[in-house]
N, C-alpha and C positions, 0 to 999 in steps of 0.2 A: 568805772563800771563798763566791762565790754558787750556789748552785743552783737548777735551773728546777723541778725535779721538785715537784707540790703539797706548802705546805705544812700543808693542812687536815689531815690525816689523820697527817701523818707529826708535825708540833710536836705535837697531841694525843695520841698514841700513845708520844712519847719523854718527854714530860713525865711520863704513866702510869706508865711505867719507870721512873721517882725517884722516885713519888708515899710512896716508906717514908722519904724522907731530906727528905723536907718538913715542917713543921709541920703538925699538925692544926686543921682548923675547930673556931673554941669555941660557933659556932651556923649554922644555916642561913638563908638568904635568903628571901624570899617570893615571889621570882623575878615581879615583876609586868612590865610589857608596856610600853616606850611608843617613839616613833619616835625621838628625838632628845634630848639634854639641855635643850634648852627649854621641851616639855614635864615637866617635874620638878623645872624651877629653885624653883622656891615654895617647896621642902621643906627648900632645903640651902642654909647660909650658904657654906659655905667646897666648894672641888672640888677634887682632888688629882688630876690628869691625867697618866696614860701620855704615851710620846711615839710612840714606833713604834707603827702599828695603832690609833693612836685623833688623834693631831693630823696625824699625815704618813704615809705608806708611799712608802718610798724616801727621794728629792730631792722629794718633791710633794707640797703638802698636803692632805689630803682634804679636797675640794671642801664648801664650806659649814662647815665647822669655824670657819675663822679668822672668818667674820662672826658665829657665834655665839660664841663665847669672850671675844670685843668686847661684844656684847649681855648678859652675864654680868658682865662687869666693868663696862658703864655701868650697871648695877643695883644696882651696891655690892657683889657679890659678890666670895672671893677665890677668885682662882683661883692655883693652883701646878701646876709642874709636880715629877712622882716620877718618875723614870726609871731604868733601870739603865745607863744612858748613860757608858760610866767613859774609853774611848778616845779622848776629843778633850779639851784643856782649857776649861775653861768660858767664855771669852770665845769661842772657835770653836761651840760651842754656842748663845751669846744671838745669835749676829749669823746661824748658821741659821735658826734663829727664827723674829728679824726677817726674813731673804730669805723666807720662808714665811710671811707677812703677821701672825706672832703678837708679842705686846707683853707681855714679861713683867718685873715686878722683879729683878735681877739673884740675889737671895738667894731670892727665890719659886722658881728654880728648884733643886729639892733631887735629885743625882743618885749612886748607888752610889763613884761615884771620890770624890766629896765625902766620903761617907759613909771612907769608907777612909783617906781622907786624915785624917779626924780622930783614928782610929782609931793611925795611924803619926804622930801628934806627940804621942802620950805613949809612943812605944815605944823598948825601951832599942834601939841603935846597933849595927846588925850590917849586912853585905853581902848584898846584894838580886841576885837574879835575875830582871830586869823582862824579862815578856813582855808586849810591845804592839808596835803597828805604830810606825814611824817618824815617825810624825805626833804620838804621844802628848804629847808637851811633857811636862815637869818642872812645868809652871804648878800651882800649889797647895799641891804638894807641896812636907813640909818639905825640909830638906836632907839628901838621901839618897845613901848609898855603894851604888852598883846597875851592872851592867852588864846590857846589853839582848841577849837570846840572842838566837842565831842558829845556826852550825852546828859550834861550838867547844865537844864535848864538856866540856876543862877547864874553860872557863868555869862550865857546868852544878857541877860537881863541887865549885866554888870559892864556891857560893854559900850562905850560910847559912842562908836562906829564901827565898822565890817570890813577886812579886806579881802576878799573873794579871788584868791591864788590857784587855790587849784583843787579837784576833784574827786580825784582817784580813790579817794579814802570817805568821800562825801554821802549819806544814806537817806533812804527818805526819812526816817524819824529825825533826823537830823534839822533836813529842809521842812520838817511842819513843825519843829522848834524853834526857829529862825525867824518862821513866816509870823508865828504866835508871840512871840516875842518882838517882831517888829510893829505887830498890828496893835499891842499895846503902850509899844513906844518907838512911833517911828527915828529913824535915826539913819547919816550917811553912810552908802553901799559902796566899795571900790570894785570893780571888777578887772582884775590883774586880763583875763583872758577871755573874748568877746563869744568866741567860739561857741558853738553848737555840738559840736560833733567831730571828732576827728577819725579819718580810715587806719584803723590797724590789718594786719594779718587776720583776716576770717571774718569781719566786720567793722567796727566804729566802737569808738569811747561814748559817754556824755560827758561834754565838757562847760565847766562853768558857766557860759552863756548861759546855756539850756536852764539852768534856777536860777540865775538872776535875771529873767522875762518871768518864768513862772512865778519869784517873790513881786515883778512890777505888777503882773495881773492881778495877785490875790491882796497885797497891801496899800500900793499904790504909790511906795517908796519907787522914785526913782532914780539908780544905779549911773554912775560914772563911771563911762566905759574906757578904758587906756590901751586897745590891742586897736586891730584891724576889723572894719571899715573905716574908726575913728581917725579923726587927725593928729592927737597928740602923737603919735609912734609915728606920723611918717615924719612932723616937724622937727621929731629926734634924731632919725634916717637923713634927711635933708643936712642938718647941724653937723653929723656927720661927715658928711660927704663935705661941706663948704662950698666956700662960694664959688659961681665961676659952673656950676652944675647946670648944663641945659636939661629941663624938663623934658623935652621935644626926643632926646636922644638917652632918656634913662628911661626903661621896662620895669614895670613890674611884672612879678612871672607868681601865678598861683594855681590852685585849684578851684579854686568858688569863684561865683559872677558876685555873691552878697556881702564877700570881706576881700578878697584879694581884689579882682577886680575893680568892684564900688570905691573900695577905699583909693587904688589906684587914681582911677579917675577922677574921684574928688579932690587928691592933690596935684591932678594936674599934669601928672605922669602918662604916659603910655602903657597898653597892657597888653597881657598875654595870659590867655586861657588853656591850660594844661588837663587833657580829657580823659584820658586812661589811666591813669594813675591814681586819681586823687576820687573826689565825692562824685561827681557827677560823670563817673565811669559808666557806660552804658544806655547812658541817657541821651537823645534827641537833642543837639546841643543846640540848632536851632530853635525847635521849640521852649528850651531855657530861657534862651536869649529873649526870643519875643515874647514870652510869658512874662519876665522879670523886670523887662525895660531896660534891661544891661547889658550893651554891646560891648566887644574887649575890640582893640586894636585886632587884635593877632588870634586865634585859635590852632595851640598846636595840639598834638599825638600826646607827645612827654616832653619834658626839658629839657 
């Protein structure tokens, strides 16, 4: 679902609203100043990059990105990308990417569905109620007994858990059959994708998060979150990389103080706050900051 209506005001504002079902900062940023990730490359071996609001908004890559993330990797830098990206299989993923001029190692990129996916091949065998779009593909995924809702109450009622992939195709009749159905039989919730909102061309998405806060408020089931502010995706990210990774000298790079940042700093990482690009384009970044209690490292322009 897109919407035009800004979403400067309205992703920082609804993120506030969950700010008690987040993790806490274990320290604050020094919030220094500089235009670009070029400027700061010196500091930091390894970059750990959003994807929405800091490599692309929409179909389009933000202009000047993809030449410098080149310039990063011919430096011997690594770059990955973290994303809460769970709605498309990851081959559909690498070869956006690429149509958007970026060049990544296929495992460099670490994404929430991954995250999840790893999460459901040590889990015992039960019947799934997958909500995603049609697009979703099974790619990754172990081998799963799921049927994909749609507007078949029984189906809802028939299922023995939830995995909450993706949105696109998601309706409110849908989510007040979900909610009615969970309220008479609570049951476990995945949430492939933590997200709230994400910046397109012309406005924002709603993305997953956004119903699974709304089913915690109305039911009181509460959802296991696998993307960003969460820690399982970065201890994937980290697994990744191997040992031998200084914390001290790996960025994360986003657009939100309440998942890229947060989650940043809750693993312990360094950050870096991207302002023009991404959600909270337009907005008072100090006043974010001291509203939220989330200081980044770094505050720049774009990536």
């Amino acid at each position: 679902m897109l919407t035009t209506q800004s979403s400067t005001p309205l992703g920082f504002s609804a993120y506030e609203g969950i700010r008690h079902r987040l993790p806490s900062p274990n320290r604050r940023g020094a919030v220094q100043r500089a235009s670009h990730l070029g400027d700061i490359a010196e500091h930091y071996d390894t970059f750990l990059l959003d994807a929405y609001g800091v490599l692309n908004r929409g179909q389009v890559a933000v202009p000047g990105v993809p030449e410098r993330i080149r310039e990063l990797q011919a430096a011997g830098k690594r770059v990955m990308v973290v994303s809460n990206a769970a709605g498309f299989p990851h081959r559909v993923l690498m070869e956006r990417y690429g149509a958007l001029g970026y060049t990544f190692a296929p495992d460099d990129v670490i994404t929430s569905r991954k995250t999840l996916v790893r999460r459901l091949q040590d889990h015992e065998p039960r019947h799934w109620g997958m909500i995603a779009g049609q697009h979703f593909g099974p790619d990754e995924f172990p081998p799963l007994d799921y049927t994909l809702l749609a507007d078949d109450r029984a189906h809802y009622d028939a299922a023995e858990g939830f995995l909450l992939v993706g949105a696109s195709e998601w309706t409110p009749a849908r989510q007040a059959l979900l909610v009615e159905s969970l309220k008479a039989h609570p049951r476990p919730l995945y949430v492939a994708n933590p997200d709230l909102l994400a910046p397109q061309e012309g406005g924002h998405s709603t993305e997953p998060g956004t119903y699974a806060h709304q089913i915690m408020d109305e039911t009181g089931v509460e959802p296991e979150f696998y993307g960003k502010p969460f820690g399982q995706i970065f201890e994937t990210a980290m697994q990744q990389l191997g040992d031998g990774v200084d914390p001290a000298r790996t960025l994360m790079v986003g657009d939100t103080l309440h998942t890229d940042v947060l989650g940043g700093l809750t693993a312990g990482l360094q950050t870096a706050l991207v302002t023009e690009t991404g959600v909270l384009a337009g907005m008072d970044i100090d006043e974010a900051i001291q509203t939220s209690g989330i200081a980044p490292d770094w505050v720049l322009r774009q990536a």
